[in-house]
Backbone bond lengths (Angstrom), bond angles and torsions (degrees), N, CA, C in turn:
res aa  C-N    CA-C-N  psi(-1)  N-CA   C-N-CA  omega(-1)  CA-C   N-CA-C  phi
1 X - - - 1.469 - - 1.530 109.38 -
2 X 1.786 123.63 131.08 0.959 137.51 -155.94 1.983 88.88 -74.52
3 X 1.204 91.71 162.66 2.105 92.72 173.20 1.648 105.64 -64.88
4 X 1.390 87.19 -60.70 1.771 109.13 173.77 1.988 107.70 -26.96
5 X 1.355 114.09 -53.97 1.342 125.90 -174.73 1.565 96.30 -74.35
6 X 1.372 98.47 -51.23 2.254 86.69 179.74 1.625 112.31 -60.74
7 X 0.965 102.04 -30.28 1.942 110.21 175.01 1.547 98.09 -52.63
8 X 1.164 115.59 -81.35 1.915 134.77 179.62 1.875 92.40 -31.42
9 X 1.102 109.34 -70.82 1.824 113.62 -156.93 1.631 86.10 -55.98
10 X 1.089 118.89 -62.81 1.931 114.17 -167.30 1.295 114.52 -48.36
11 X 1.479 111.92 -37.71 1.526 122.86 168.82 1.445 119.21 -65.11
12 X 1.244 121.22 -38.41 1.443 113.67 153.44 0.881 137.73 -37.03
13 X 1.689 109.31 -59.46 1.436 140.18 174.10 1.641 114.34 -32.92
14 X 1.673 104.49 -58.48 0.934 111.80 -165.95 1.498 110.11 -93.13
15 X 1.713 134.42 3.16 1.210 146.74 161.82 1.835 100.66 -64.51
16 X 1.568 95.12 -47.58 1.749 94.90 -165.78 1.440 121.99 -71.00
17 X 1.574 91.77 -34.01 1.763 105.30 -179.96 1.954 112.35 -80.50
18 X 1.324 91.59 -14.26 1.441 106.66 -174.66 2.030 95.93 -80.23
19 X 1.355 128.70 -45.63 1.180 122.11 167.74 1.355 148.81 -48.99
20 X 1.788 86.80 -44.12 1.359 117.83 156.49 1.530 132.36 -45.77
21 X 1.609 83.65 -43.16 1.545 91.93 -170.08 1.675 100.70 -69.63
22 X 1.561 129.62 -43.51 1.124 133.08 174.71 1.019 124.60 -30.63
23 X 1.541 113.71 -55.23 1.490 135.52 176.96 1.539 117.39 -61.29
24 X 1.405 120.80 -33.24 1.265 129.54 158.36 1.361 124.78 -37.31
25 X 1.163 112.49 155.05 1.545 123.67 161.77 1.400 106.29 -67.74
26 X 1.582 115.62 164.97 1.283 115.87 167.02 1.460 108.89 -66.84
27 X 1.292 134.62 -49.18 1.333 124.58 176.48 1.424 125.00 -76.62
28 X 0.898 140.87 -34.36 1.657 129.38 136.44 1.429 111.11 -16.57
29 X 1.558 121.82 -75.09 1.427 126.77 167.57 2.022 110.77 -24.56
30 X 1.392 91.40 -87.12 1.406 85.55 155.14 1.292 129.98 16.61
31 X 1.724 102.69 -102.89 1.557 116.88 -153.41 1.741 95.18 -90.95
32 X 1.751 117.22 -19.96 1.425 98.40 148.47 1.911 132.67 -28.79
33 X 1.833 95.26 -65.87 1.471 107.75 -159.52 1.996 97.39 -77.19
34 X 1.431 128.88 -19.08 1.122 116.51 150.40 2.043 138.79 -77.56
35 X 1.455 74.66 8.32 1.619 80.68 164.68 1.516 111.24 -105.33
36 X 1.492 104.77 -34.06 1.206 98.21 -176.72 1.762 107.86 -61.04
37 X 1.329 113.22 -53.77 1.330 120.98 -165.81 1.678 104.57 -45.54
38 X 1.261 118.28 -39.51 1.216 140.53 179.07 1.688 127.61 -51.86
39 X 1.641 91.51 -45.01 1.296 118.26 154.04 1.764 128.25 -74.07
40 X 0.982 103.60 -16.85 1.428 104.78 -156.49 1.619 94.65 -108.11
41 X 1.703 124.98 -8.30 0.929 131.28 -170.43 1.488 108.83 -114.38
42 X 1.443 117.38 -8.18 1.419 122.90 158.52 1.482 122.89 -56.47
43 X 1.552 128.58 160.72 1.292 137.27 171.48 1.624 109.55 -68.12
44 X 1.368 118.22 141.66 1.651 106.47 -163.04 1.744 89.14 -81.50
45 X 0.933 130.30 39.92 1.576 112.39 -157.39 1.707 100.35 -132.90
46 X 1.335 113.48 25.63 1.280 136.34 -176.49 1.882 103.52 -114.77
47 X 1.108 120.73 29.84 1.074 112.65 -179.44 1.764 106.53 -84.93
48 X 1.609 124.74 -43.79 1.469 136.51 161.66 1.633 120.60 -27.02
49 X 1.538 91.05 28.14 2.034 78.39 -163.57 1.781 111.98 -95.36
């Protein structure tokens, strides 16, 4: 997969999860953006799970 095409797919990604999140409750929203943070603050080296 071209970068250009991983650029487009992530941008999706984040169009769809970005809608979602709208549609959410505020607390759903919430414990969404503390998972993400949660996630995003892990070692990338957890992919083997």
């Amino acid at each position: 997969m071209s970068e250009q095409n991983f650029q487009d797919r992530m941008a999706e990604a984040s169009e769809a999860v970005y809608q979602q999140i709208l549609t959410n409750s505020v607390q759903d929203v919430e414990a969404a953006l503390m998972q993400a943070h949660h996630n995003a603050s892990q070692p990338q080296d957890t992919q083997g799970r």
